[in-house]
Backbone as JSON, one array per atom type, in Angstrom:
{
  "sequence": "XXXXXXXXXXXXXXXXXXXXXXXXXXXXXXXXXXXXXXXXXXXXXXXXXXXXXXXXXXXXXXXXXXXXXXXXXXXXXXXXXXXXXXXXXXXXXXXXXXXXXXXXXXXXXXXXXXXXXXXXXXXXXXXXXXXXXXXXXXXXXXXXXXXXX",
  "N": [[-15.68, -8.17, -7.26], [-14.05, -5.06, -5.86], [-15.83, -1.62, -5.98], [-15.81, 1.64, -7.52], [-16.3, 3.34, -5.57], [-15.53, 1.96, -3.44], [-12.91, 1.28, -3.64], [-11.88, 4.0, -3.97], [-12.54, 4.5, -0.87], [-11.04, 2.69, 0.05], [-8.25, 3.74, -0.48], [-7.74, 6.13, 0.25], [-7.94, 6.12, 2.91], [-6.37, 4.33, 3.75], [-3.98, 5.93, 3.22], [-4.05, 8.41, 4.97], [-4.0, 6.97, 7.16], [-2.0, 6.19, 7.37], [0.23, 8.34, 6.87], [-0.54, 9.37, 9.34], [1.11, 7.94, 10.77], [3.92, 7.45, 10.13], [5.09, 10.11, 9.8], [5.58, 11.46, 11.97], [7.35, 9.53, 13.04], [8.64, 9.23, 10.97], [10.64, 11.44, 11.23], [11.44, 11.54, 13.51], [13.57, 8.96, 13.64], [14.95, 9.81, 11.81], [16.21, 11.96, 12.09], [15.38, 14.76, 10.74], [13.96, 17.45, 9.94], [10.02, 17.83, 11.1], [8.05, 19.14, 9.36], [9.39, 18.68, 7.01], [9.64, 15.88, 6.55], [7.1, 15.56, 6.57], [6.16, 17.27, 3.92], [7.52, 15.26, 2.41], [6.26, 13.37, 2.94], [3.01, 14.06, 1.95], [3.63, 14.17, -0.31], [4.7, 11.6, -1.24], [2.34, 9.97, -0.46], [0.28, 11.16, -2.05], [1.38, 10.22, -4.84], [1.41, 7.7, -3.98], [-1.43, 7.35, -3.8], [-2.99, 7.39, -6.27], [-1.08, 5.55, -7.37], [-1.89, 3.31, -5.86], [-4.51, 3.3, -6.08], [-4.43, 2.38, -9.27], [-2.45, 0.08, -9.61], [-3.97, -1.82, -7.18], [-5.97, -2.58, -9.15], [-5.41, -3.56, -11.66], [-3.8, -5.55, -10.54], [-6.4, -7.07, -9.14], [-7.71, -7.56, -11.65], [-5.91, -9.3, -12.78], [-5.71, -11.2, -11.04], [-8.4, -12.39, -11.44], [-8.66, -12.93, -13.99], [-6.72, -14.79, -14.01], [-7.12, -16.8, -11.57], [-9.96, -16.87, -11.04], [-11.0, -15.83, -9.09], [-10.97, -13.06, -6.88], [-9.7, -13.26, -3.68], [-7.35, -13.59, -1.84], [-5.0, -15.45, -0.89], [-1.75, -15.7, 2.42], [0.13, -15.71, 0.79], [-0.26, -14.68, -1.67], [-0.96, -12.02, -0.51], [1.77, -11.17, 0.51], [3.28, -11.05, -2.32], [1.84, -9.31, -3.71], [2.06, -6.96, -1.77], [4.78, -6.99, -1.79], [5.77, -5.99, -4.52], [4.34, -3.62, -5.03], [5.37, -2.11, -3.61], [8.1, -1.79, -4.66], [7.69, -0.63, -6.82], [6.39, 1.65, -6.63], [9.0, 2.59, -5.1], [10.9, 3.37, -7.4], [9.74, 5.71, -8.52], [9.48, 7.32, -6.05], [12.28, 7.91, -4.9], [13.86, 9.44, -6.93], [12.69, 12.11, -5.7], [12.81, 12.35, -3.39], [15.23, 12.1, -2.64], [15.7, 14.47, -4.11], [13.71, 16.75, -3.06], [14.92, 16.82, -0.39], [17.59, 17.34, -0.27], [19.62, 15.41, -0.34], [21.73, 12.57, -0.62], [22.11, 10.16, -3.09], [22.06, 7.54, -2.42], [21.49, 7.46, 0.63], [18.53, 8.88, 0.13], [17.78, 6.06, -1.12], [18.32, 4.47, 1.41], [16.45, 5.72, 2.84], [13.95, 5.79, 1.55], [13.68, 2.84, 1.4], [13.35, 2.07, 4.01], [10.91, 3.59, 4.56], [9.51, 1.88, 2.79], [9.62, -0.29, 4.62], [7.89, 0.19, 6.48], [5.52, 0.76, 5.18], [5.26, -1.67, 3.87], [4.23, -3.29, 5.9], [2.47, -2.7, 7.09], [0.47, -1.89, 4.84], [0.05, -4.42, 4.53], [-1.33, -5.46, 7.28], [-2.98, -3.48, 7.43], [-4.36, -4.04, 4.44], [-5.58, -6.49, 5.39], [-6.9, -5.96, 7.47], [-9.42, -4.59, 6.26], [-10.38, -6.3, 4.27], [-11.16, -7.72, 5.9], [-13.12, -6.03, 7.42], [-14.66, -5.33, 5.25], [-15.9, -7.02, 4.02], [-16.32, -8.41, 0.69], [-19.23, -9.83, -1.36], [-18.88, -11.77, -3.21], [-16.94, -13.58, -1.54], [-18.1, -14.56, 0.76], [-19.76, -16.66, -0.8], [-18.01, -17.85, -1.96], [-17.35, -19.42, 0.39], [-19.25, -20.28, 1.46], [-19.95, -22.34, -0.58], [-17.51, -23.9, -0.53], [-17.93, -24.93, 1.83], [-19.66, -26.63, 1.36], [-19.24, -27.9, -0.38], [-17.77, -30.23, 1.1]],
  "CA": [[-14.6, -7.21, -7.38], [-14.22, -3.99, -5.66], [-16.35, -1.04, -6.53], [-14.85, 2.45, -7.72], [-16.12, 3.77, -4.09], [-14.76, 1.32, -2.26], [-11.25, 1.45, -4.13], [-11.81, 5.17, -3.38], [-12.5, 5.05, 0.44], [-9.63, 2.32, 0.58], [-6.47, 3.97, -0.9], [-7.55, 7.26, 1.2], [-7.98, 5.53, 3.91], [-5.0, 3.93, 3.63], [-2.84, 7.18, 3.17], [-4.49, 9.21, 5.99], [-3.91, 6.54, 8.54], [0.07, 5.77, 7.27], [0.54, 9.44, 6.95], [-0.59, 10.03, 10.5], [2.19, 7.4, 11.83], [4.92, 7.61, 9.39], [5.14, 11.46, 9.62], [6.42, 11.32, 13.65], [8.5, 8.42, 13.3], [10.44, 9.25, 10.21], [11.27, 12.83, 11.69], [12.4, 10.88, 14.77], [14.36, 8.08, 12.96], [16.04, 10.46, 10.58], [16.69, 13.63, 12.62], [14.84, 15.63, 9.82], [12.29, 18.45, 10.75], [8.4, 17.03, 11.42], [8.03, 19.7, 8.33], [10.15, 18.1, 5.6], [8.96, 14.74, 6.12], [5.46, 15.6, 5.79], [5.88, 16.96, 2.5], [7.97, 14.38, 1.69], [4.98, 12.07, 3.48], [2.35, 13.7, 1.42], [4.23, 14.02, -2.1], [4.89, 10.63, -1.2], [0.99, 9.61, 0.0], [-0.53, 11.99, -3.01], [1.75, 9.31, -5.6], [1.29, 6.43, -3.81], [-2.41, 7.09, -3.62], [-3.0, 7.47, -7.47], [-0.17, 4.07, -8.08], [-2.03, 2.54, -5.23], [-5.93, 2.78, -6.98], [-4.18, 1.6, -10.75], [-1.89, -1.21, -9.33], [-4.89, -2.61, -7.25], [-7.28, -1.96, -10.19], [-4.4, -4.29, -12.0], [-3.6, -6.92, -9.54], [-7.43, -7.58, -9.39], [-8.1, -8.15, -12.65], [-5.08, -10.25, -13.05], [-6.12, -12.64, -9.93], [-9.31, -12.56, -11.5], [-8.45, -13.51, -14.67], [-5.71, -16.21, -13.62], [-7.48, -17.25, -10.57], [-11.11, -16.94, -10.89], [-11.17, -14.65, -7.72], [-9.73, -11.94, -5.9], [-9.6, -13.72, -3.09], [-5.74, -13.57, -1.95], [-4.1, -16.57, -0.02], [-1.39, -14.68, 2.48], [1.18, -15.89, -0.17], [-0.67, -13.66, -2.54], [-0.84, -10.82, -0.14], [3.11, -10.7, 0.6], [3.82, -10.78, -3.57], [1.03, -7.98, -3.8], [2.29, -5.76, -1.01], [6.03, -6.39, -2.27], [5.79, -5.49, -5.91], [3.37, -2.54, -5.16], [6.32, -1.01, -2.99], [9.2, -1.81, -5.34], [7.08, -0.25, -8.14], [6.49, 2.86, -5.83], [10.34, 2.85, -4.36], [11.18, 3.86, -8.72], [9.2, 7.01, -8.65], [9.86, 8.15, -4.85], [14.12, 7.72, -4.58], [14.77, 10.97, -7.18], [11.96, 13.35, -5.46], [13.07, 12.04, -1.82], [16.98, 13.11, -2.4], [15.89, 16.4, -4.32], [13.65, 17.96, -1.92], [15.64, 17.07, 1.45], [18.94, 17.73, -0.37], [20.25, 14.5, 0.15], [22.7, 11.9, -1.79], [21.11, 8.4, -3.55], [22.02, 6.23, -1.65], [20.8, 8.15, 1.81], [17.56, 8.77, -0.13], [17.39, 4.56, -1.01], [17.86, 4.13, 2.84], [15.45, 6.32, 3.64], [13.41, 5.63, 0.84], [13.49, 1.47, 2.06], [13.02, 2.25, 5.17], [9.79, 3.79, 4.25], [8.98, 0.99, 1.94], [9.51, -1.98, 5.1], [6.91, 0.24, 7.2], [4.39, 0.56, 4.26], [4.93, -3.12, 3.52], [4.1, -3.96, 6.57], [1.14, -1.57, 7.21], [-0.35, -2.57, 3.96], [-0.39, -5.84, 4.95], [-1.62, -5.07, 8.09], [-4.41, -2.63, 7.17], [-5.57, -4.49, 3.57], [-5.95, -7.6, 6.16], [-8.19, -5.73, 8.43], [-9.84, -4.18, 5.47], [-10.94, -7.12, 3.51], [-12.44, -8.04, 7.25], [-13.86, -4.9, 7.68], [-15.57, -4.86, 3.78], [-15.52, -8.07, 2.56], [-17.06, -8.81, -0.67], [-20.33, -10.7, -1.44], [-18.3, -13.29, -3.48], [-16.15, -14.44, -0.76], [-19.19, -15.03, 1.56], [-20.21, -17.33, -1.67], [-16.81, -18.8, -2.14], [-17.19, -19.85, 1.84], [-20.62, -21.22, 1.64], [-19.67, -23.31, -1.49], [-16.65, -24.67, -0.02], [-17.96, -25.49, 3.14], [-21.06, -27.46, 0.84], [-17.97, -29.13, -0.36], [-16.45, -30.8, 2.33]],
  "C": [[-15.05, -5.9, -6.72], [-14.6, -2.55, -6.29], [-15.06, 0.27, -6.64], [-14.67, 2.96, -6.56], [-15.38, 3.29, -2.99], [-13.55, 1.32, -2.24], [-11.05, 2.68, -3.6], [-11.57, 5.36, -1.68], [-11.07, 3.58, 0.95], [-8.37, 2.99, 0.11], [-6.48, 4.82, 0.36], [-7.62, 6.68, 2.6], [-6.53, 5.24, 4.77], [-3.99, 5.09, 3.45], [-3.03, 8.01, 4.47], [-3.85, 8.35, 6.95], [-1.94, 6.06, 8.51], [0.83, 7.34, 7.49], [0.74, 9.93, 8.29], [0.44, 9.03, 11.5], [3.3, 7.55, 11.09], [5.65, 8.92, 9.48], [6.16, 11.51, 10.9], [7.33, 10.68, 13.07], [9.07, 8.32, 12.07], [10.97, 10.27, 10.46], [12.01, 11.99, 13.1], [13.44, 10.02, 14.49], [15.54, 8.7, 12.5], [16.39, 11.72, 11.05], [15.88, 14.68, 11.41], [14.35, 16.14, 10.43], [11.26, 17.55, 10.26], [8.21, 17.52, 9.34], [8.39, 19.11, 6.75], [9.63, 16.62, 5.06], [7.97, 14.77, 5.98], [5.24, 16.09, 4.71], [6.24, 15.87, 1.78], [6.82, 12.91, 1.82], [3.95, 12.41, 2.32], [2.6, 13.79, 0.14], [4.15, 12.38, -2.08], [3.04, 10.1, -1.06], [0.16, 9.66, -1.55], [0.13, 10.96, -4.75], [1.1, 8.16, -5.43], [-0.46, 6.37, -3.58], [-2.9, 6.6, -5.36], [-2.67, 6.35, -8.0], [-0.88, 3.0, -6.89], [-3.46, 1.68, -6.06], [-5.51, 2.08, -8.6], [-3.63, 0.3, -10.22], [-2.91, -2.34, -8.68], [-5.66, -3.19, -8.36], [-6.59, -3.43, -11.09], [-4.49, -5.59, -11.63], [-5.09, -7.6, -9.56], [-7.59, -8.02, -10.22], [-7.5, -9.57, -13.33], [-5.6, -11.35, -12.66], [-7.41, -12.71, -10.45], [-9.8, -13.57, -12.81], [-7.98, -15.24, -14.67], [-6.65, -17.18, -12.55], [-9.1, -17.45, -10.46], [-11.89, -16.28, -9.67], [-10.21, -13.48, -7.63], [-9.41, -12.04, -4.73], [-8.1, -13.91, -2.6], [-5.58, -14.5, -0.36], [-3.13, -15.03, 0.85], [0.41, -14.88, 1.72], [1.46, -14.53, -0.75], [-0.14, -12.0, -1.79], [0.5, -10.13, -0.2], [3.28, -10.39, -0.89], [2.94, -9.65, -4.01], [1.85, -6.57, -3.44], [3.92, -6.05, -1.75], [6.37, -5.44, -3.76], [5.06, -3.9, -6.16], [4.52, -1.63, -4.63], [7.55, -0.57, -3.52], [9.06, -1.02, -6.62], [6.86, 1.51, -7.56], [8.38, 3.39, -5.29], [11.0, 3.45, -5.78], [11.19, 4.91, -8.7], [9.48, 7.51, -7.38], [10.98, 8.8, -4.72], [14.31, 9.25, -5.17], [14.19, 12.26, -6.43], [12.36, 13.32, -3.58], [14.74, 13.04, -2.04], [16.42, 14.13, -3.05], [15.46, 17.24, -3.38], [14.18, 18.03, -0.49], [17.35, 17.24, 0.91], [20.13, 16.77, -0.14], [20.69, 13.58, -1.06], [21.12, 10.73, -2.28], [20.88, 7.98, -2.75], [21.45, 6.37, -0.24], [19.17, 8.25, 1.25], [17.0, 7.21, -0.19], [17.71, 4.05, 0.45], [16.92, 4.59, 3.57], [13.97, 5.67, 2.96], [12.79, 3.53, 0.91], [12.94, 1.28, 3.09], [11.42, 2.51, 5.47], [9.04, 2.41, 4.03], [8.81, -0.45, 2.76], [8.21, -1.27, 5.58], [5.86, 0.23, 6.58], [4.21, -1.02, 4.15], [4.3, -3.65, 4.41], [2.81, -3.78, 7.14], [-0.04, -1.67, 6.71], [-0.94, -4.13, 4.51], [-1.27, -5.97, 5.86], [-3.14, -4.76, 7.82], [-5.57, -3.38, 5.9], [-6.25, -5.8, 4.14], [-7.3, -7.17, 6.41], [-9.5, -5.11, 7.6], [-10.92, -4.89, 4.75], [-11.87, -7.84, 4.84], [-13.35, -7.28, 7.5], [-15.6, -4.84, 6.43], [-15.29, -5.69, 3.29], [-16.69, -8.24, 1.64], [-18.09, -10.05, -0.52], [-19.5, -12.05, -2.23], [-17.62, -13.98, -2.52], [-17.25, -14.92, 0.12], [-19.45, -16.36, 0.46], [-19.16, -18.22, -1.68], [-17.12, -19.72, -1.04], [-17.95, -20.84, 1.88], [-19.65, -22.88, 0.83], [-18.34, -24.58, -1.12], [-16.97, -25.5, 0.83], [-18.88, -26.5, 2.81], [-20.58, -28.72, 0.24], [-18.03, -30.13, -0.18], [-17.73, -32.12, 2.81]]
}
């Protein structure tokens, strides 16, 4: 299982590098100022960093419990990354329409909109991530399998 550091240098990780593409291209998308969406990026970032380290923290223990790993098929990954964004899209929607002054339902399009490029990002990035820093058990899982066969 992932240490507290490593949970640490992945969420931030993960916010810095969504922040620095998300920021452009929802001011371009949405006609907004650069300005508005970057608070709304890091109100949004500065949540989703906080619901990102508990919900992992979560999801691990679960798959660890249930599963005997943390090891995630990319079944797993899609029901990870969806539930993490739908659980985030709750808490975003009322602080998105208050500070840009905007209706619901314009906030839940914007607020979705967000939530496909994160989904997809996540996916993306905890991929390259778990390549980047994978864990001493999965090396073990690998062996053992392959001792298997």
């Amino acid at each position: 299982m992932r240490t507290v550091r490593d949970r640490i240098r992945h969420a931030i990780s993960f916010e810095i590098i969504g922040l620095a593409i998300v920021t452009p291209l929802g001011a371009l998308v949405f006609g907004k100022p650069l300005h508005d969406i970057g608070v709304v990026g890091v109100a949004s970032a500065t949540l989703a960093t906080v619901w990102n380290y508990v919900y992992n923290w979560l999801f691990d223990h679960a798959m660890q419990r249930v599963r005997g790993t943390t090891r995630k098929t990319a079944s797993i990954r899609i029901t990870h990354t969806v539930l993490f964004e739908l659980g985030l899209l709750v808490v975003l929607l009322p602080f998105i329409a208050w500070y840009l002054g905007i209706g619901l339902q314009e906030a839940l399009l914007m607020d979705i909109s967000f939530a496909v490029f994160y989904m997809v990002y996540a996916l993306v990035f905890n991929w390259a991530y778990d390549r980047l820093f994978p864990l001493p058990e999965w090396e073990d899982e690998a062996r053992m399998a392959v001792a298997e066969r």
